[in-house]
DRENRO-903214 format. One record per residue (C-alpha): residue in one letter; y, z, x. Coordinates in nm, 2 decimals, padded with zeros to 4 digits. Each point is the difference from the previous one (the first is absolute). Layout:
N
{A; {Y; Z; X}}
...
! end
This chain:
486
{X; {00.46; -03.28; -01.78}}
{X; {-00.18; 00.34; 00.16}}
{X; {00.19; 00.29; -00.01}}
{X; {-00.24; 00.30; 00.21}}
{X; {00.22; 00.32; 00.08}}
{X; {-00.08; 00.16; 00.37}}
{X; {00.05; 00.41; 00.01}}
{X; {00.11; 00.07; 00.38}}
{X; {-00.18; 00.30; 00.13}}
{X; {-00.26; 00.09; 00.28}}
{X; {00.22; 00.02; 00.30}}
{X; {-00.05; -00.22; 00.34}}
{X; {-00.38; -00.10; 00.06}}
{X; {-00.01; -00.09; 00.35}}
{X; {-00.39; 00.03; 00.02}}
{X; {-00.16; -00.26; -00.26}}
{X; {00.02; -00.41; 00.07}}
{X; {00.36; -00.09; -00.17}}
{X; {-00.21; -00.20; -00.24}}
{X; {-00.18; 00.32; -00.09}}
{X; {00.32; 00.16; -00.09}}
{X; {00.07; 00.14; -00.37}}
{X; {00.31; -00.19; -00.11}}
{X; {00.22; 00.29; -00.05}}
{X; {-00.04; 00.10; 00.35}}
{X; {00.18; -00.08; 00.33}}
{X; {-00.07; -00.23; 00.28}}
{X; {00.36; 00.17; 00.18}}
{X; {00.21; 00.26; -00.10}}
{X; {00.32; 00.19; 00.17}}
{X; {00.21; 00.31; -00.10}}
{X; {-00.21; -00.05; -00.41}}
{X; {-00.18; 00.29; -00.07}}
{X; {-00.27; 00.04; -00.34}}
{X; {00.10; 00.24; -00.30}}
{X; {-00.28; 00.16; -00.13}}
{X; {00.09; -00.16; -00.32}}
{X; {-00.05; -00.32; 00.15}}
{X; {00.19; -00.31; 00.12}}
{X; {00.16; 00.02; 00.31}}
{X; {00.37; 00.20; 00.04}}
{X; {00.26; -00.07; 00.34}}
{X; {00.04; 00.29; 00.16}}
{X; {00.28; 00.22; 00.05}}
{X; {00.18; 00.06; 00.31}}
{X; {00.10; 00.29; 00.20}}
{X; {00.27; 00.17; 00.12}}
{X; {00.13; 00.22; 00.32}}
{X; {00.03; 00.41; -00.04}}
{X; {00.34; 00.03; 00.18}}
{X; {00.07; 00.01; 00.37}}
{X; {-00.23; -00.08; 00.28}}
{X; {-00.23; 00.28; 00.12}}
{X; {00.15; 00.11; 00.34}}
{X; {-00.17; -00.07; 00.29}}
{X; {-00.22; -00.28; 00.17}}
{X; {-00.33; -00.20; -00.12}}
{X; {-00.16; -00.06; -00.32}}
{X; {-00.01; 00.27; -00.31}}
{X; {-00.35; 00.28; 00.09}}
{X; {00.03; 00.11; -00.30}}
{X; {00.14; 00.05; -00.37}}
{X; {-00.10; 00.19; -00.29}}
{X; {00.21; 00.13; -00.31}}
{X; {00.02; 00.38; -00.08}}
{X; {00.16; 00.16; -00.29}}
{X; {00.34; -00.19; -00.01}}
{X; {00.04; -00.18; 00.29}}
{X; {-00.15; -00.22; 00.26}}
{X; {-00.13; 00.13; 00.35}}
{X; {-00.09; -00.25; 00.35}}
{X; {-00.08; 00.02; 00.32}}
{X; {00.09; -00.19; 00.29}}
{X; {00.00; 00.01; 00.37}}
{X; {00.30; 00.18; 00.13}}
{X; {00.24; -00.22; 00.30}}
{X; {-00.04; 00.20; 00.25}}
{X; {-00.33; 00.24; 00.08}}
{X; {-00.30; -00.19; -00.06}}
{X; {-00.04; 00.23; -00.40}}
{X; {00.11; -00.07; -00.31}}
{X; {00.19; 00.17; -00.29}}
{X; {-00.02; 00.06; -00.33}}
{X; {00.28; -00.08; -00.29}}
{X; {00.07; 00.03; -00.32}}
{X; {00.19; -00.23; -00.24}}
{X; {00.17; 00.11; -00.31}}
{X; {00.17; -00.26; -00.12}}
{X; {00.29; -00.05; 00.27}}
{X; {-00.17; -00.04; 00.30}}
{X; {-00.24; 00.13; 00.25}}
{X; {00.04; 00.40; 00.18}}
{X; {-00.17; 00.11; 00.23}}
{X; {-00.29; 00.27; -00.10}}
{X; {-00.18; 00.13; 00.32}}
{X; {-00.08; -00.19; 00.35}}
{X; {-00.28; 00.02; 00.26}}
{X; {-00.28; -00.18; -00.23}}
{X; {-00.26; -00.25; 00.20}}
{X; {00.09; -00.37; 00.04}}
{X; {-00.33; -00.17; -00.21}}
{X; {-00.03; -00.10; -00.38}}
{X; {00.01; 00.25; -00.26}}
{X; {-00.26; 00.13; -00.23}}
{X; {00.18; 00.20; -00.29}}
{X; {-00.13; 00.20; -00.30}}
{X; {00.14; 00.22; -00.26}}
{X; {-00.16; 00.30; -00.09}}
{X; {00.02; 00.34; -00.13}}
{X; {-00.24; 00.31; 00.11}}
{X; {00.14; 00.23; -00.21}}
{X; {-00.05; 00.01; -00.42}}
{X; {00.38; -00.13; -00.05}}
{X; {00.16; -00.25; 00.09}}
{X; {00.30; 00.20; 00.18}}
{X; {-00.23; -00.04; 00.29}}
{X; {00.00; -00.36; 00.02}}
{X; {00.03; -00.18; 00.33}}
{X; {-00.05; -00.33; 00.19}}
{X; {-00.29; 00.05; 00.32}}
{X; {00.02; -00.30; 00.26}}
{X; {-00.19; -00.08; 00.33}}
{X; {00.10; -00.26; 00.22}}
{X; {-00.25; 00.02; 00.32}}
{X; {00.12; 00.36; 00.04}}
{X; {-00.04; 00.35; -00.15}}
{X; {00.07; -00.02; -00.38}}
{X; {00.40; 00.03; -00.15}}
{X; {00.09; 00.22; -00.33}}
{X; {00.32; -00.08; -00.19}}
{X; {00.05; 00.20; -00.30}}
{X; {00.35; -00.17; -00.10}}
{X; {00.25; 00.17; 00.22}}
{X; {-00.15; 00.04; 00.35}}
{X; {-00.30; -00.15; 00.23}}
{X; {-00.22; 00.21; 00.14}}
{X; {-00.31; -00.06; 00.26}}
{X; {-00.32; 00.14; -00.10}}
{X; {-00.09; 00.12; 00.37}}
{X; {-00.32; 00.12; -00.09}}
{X; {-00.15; -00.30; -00.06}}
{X; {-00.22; -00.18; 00.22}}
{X; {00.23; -00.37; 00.15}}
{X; {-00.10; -00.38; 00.03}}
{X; {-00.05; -00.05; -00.40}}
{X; {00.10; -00.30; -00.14}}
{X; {-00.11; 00.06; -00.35}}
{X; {00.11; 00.29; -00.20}}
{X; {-00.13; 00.08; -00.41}}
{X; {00.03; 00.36; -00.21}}
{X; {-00.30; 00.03; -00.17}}
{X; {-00.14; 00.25; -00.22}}
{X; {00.30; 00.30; 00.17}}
{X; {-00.13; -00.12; 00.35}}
{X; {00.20; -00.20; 00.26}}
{X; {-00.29; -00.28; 00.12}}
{X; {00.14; -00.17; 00.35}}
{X; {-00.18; -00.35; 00.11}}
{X; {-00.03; -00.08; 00.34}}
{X; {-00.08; -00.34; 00.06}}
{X; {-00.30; 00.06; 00.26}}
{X; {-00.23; 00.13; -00.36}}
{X; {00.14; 00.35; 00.00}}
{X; {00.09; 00.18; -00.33}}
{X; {00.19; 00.31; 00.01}}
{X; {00.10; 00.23; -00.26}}
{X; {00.19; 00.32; -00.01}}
{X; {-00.08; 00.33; -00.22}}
{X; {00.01; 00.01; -00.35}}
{X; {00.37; 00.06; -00.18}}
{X; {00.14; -00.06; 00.35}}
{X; {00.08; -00.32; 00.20}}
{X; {00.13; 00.23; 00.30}}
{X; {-00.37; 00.21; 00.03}}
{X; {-00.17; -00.15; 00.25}}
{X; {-00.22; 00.29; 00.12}}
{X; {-00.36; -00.05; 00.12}}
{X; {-00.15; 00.18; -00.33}}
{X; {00.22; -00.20; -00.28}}
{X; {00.06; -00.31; 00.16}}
{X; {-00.25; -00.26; 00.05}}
{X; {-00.13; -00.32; 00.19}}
{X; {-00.22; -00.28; -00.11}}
{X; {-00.07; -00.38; 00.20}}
{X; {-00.07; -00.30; -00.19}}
{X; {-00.18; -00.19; 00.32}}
{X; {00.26; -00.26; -00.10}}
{X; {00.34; -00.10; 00.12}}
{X; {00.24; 00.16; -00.33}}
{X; {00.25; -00.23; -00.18}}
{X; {00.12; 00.21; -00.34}}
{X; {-00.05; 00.25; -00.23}}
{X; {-00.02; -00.01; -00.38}}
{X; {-00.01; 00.28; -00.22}}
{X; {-00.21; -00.14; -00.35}}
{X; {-00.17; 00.14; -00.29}}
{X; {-00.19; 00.36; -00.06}}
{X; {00.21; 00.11; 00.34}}
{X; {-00.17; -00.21; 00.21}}
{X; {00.17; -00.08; 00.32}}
{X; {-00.11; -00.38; 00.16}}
{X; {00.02; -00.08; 00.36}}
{X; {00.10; -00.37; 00.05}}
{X; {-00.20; -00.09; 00.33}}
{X; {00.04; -00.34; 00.21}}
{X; {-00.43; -00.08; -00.09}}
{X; {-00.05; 00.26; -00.24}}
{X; {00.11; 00.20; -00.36}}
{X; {-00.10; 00.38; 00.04}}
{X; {00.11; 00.28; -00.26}}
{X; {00.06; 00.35; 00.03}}
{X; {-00.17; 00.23; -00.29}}
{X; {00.07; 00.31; -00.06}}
{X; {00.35; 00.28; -00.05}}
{X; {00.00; 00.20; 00.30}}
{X; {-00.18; 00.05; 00.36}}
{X; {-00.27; 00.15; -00.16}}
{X; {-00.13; -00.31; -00.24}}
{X; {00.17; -00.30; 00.17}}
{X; {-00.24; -00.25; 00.08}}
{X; {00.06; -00.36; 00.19}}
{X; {-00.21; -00.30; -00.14}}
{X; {-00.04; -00.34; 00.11}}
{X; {00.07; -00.21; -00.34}}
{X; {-00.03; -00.37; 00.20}}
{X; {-00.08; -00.09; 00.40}}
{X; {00.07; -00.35; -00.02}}
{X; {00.38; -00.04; -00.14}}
{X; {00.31; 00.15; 00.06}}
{X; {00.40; 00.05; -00.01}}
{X; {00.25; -00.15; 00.23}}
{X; {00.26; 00.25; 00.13}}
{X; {00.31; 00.08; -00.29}}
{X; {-00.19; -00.24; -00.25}}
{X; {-00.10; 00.28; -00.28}}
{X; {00.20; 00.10; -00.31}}
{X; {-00.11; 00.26; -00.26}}
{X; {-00.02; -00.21; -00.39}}
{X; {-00.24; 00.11; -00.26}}
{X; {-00.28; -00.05; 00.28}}
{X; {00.10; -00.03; 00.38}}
{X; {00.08; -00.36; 00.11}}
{X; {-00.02; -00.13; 00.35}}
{X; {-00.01; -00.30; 00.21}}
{X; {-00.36; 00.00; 00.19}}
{X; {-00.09; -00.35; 00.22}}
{X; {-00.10; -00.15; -00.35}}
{X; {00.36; 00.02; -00.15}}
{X; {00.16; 00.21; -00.24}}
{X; {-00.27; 00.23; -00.15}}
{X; {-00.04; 00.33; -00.18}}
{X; {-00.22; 00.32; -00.02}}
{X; {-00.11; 00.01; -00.37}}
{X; {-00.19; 00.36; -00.12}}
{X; {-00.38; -00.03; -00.12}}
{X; {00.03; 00.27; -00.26}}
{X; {-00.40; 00.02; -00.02}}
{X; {-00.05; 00.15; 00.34}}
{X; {00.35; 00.13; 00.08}}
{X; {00.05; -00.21; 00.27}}
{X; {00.21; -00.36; 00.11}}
{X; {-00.05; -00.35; 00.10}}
{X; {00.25; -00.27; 00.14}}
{X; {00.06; -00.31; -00.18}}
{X; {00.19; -00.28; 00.08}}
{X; {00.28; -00.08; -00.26}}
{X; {00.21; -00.23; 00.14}}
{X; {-00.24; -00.30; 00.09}}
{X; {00.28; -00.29; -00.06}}
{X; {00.22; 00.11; 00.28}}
{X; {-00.28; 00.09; 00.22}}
{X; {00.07; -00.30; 00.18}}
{X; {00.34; 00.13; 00.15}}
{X; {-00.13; 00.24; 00.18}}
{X; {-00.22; -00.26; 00.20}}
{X; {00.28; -00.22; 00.04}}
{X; {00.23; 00.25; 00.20}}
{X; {00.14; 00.25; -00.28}}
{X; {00.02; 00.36; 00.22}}
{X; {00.01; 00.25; -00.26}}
{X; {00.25; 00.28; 00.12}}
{X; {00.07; 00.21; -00.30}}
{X; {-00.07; 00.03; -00.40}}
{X; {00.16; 00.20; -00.27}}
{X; {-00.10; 00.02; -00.35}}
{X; {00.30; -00.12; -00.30}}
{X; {-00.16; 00.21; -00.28}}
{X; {00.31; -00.12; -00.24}}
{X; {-00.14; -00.31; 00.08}}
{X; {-00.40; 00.04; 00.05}}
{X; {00.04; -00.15; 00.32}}
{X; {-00.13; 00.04; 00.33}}
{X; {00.22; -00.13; 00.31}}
{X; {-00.14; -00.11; 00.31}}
{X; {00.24; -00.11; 00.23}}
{X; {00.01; -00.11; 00.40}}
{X; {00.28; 00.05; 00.20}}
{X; {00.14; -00.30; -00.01}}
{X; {00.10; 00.05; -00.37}}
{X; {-00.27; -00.22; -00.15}}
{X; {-00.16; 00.20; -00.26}}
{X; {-00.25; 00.00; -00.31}}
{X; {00.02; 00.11; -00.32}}
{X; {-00.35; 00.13; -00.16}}
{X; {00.02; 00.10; -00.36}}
{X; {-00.25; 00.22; -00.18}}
{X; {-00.06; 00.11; -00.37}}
{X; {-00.23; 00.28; -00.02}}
{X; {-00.30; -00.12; 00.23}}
{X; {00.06; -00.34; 00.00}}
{X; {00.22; -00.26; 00.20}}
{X; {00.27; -00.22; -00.17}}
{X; {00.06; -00.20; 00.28}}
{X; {00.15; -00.05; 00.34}}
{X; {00.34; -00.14; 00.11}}
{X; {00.17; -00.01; 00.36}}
{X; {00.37; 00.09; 00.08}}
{X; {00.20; -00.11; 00.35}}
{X; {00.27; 00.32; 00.05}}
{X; {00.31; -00.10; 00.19}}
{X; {-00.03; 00.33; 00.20}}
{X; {-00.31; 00.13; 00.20}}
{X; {-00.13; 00.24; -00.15}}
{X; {-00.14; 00.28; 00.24}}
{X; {-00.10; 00.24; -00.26}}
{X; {-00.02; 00.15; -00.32}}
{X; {-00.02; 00.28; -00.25}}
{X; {-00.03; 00.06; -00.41}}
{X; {00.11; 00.31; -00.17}}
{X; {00.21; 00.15; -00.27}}
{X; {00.35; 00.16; -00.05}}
{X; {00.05; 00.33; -00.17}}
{X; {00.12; -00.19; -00.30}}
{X; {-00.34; -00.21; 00.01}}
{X; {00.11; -00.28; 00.13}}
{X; {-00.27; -00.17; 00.15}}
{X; {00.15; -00.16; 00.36}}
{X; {-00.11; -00.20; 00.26}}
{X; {00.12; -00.05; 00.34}}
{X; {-00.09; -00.21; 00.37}}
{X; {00.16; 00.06; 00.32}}
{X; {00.08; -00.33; 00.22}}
{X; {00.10; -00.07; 00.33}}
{X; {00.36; 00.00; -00.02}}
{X; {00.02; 00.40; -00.07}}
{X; {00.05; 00.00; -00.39}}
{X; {-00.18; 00.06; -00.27}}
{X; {-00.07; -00.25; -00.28}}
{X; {-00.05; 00.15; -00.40}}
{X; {-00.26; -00.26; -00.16}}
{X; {00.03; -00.15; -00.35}}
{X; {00.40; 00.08; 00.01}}
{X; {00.27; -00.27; -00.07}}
{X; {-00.11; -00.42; -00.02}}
{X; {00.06; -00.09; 00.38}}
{X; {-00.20; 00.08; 00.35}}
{X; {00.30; 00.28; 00.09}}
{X; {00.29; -00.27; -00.05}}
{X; {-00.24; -00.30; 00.09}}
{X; {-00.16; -00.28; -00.25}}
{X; {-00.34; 00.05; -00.16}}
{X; {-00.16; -00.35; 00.03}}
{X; {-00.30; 00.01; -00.27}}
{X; {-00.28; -00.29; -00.03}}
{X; {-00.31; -00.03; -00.14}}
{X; {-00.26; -00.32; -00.01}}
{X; {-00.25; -00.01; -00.31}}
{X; {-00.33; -00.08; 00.03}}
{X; {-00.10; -00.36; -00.08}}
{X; {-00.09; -00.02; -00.39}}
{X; {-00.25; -00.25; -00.10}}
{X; {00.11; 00.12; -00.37}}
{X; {-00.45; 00.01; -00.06}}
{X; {-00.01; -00.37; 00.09}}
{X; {-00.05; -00.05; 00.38}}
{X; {-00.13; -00.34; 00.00}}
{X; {00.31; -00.13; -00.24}}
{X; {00.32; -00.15; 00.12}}
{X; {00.29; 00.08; -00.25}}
{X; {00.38; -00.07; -00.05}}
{X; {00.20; 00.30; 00.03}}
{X; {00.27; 00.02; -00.22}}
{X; {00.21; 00.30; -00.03}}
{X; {-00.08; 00.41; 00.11}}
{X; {00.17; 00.26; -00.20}}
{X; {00.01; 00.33; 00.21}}
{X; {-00.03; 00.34; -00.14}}
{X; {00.27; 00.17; 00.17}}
{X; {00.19; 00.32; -00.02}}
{X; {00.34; 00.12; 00.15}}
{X; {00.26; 00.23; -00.03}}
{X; {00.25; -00.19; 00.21}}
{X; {00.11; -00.37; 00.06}}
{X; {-00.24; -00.18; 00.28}}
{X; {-00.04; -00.34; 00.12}}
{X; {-00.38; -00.04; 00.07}}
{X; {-00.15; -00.31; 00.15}}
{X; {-00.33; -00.14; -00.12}}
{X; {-00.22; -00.30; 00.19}}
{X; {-00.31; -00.11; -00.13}}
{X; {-00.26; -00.12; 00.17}}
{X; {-00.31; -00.22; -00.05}}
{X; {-00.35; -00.10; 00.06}}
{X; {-00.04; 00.36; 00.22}}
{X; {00.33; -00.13; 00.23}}
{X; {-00.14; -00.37; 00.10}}
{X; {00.26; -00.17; 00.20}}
{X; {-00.08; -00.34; -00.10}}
{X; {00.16; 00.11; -00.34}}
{X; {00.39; -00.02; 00.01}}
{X; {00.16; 00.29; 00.01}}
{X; {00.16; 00.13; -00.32}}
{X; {00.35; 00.14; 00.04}}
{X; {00.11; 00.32; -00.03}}
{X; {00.19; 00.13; -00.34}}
{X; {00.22; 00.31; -00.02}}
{X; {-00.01; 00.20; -00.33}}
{X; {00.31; 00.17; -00.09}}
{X; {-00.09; 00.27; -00.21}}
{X; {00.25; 00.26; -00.17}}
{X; {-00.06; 00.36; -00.05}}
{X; {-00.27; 00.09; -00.26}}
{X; {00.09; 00.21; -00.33}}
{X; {-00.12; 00.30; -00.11}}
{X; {-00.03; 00.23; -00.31}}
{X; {00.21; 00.22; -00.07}}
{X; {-00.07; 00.35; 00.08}}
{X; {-00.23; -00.06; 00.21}}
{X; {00.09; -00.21; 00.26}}
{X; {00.19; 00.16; 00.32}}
{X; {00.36; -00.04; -00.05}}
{X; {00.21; -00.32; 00.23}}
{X; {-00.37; -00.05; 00.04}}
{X; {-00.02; -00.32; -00.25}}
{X; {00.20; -00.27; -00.17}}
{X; {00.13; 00.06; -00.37}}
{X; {-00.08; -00.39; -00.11}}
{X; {-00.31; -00.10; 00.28}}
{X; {-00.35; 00.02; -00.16}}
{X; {-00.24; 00.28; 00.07}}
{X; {-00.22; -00.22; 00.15}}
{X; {00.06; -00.39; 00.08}}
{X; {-00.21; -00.27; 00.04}}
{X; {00.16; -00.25; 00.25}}
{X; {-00.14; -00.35; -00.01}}
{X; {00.01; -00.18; 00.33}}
{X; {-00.09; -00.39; 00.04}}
{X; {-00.30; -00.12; 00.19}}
{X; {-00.05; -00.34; 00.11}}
{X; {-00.38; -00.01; 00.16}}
{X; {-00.36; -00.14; -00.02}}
{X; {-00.27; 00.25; 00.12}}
{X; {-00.30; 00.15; -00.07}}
{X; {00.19; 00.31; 00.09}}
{X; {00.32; 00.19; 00.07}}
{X; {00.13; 00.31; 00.17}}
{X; {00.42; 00.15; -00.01}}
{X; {00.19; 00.16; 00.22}}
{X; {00.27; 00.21; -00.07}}
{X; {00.27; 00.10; 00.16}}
{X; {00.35; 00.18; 00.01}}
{X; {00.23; 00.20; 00.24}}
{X; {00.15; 00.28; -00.13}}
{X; {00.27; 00.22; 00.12}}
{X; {00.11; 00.30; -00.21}}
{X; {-00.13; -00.12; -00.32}}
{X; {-00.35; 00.18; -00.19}}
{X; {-00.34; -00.12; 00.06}}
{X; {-00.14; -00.30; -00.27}}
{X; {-00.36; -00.04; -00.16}}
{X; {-00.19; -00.28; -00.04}}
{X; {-00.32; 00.06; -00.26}}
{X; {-00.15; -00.34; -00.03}}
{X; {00.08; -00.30; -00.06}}
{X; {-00.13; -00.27; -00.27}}
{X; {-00.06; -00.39; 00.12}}
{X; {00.00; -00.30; -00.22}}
{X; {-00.19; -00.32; 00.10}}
{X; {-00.14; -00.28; -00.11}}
{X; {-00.40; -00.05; 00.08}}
{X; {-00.08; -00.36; 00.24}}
{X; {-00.30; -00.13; 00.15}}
{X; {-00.26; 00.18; 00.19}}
{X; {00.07; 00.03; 00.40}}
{X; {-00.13; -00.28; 00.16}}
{X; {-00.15; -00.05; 00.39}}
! end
């Protein structure tokens, strides 16, 4: 008898031949998502801030400021929309007259404290100020921007015809001839980025470009790359600016010799998503999580997570609600929070509460086919003992499959594994949050009836208010046959 343990990590690999696949990757995955510390984790759900946002059409805009929630949505009457706030008990109305388009929305500071704090937004119209109480237009400002950033005390405006725009220095309401400025990228613009050594990065649709420099005086506009670009809404500030260019998800790493930046493509095993139809409509970065979220606005999403400069892996998530678009921030008390607007005027928190607002989270994965080093060998599968880890009760189906899914080989049935909550020690582990007499970690042995050269598992389990599960690995035993013949 072979016993050979198989650690699960690596994400989904949609690019290489499945028999090309490492064994502790996935050949399909839905609503998993990869732990930096390996394995692969079901994710949480979330939940609904309270009340519908009055009005009609989908969520412009959210953001979070100090201690509460803000969003914008298109008014029922009078072709503009509003702006509310959210405390906790439902949505008020904060100031009218905004433009009807999709929100860009930044929060900034141009003064040395932080009393000055306030979120700037521009929706296709002259840029918005909310400084916590009241909203106020910045009619000073040049209209028509669709992409707003505060960057080094100046108020840069992007206009999607390849203008950039920024306002004096210390004020985003200066917009005089001798302190404001102008500069054209030649390229349609699609997002800003403000990244290290206070440079700011204009995201074009066939082109990177970055802006040098502090004030009027020293900026300087250069051309990092002529042949890739950004979609519209795709980049997200991490460690290094990610975006999604036609290549897939890719990122703007620093070259430290020569002060300067070049794009790399990080997240080659989903590339294939994008060619098969996946319209990327908005990202936000999970930095609790190392993640970066892509999603489309039909709810189907993916999950990329980093550690440091390098990917862990890729996973995909299907939302129950469209999600129109999105925003990360912080609370006063630090709370890191993160937010998408859909079309039904509310406002969804991310990563709160184990259901999709009320609705099941259905989570599946399908392993890659493992040859356990032997290709050419058929075997006799005999048991799998999973390495799994949950705080709550779960009833998680597992299927193998053999011989990379051959038809002509009957179909083995489907098992259900009951599994209890998992213990904990004491004084560490989070309270109601474990089982006094379940083991830290169990290893539960399923029975395998099969002859293959090879075998993948799927795994799956609907959950409805109860915590996400792991699953680490998982070890197989077998006993060795004949070589393959034919």
């Amino acid at each position: 008898m072979t016993s050979i343990h198989t650690p699960l990590k690596g994400g989904l690999n949609l690019a290489a031949p499945p028999n090309q696949i490492k064994p502790g990757q996935l050949l399909f995955c839905q609503n998993f998502e990869c732990p930096i510390e390996g394995g692969y984790r079901a994710i949480k759900g979330y939940e609904e801030l309270t009340g519908t946002v009055p009005g009609k059409g989908p969520i412009l805009g959210v953001a979070t400021f100090r201690d509460h929630y803000v969003a914008i949505r298109e008014q029922s009457a009078g072709n503009t929309a509003a702006l509310y706030k959210n405390t906790g008990s439902g949505w008020t109305l904060v100031g009218s007259g905004m433009e009807v388009g999709r929100y860009s929305i930044d929060d900034y500071t141009f003064k040395a404290t932080d009393y000055y704090r306030a979120l700037y937004m521009v929706g296709g119209g002259k840029p918005w100020k909310y400084d916590g109480n009241s909203l106020s237009q910045i009619t000073s400002a040049p209209s028509g921007a669709q992409w707003l950033k505060c960057h080094n005390f100046h108020l840069f405006l992007g206009f999607e015809v390849g203008s950039i725009q920024h306002s004096g220095v210390g004020n985003p309401e200066d917009w005089a001839g001798g302190n404001a400025g102008e500069f054209g990228t030649s390229d349609a613009l699609t997002g800003f980025s403000s990244t290290t050594g206070g440079v700011l990065i204009a995201f074009c649709r066939n082109s990177i470009q970055a802006l040098y420099g502090q004030s009027r005086q020293s900026f300087q506009l250069k051309r990092l790359t002529a042949n890739a670009g950004a979609k519209p809404w795709t980049v997200a500030d991490m460690v290094s600016p990610y975006f999604i260019s036609e290549r897939g998800i890719s990122n703007l790493q620093a070259v430290q010799a020569f002060g300067d930046f070049t794009p790399a493509t990080v997240g080659y095993q989903v590339d294939p998503l994008f060619k098969q139809g996946f319209v990327p409509s908005t990202v936000l970065v999970a930095k609790a999580s190392n993640q970066l979220r892509v999603f489309s606005e039909e709810g189907q999403g993916i999950y990329l997570t980093t550690y440091a400069t390098e990917t862990v892996g890729a996973t995909t998530v299907q939302f129950e609600h469209a999600v129109r678009c999105s925003y990360s921030g912080e609370l006063d008390t630090g709370e890191e929070v993160s937010l998408f607007g859909s079309d039904d005027g509310r406002v969804y928190r991310f990563d709160q509460g184990d259901s999709f607002a009320g609705l099941d989270i259905v989570s599946t994965m399908t392993t890659a086919f493992n040859t356990f080093g032997s290709p050419d060998v058929r075997k006799r599968i005999r048991r799998i003992a999973l390495d799994l880890t949950n705080t709550e009760a779960i009833d998680l189906k597992v299927l193998p499959q053999f011989n990379g899914g051959d038809a002509d080989i009957a179909r083995h049935r489907a098992q259900v594994l009951g599994r209890s909550a998992a213990g904990g020690f004491w004084g560490q582990a989070q309270w109601d949050g474990f089982a006094w007499s379940g083991p830290i970690q169990a290893r539960d042995r399923i029975s395998i009836a099969g002859t293959a050269t090879d075998m993948a598992l799927t795994f799956s389990c609907l959950r409805n208010g109860t915590a996400p599960f792991s699953i680490t690995g998982y070890t197989t035993q077998y006993e060795a046959r004949r070589l393959e013949r034919g």
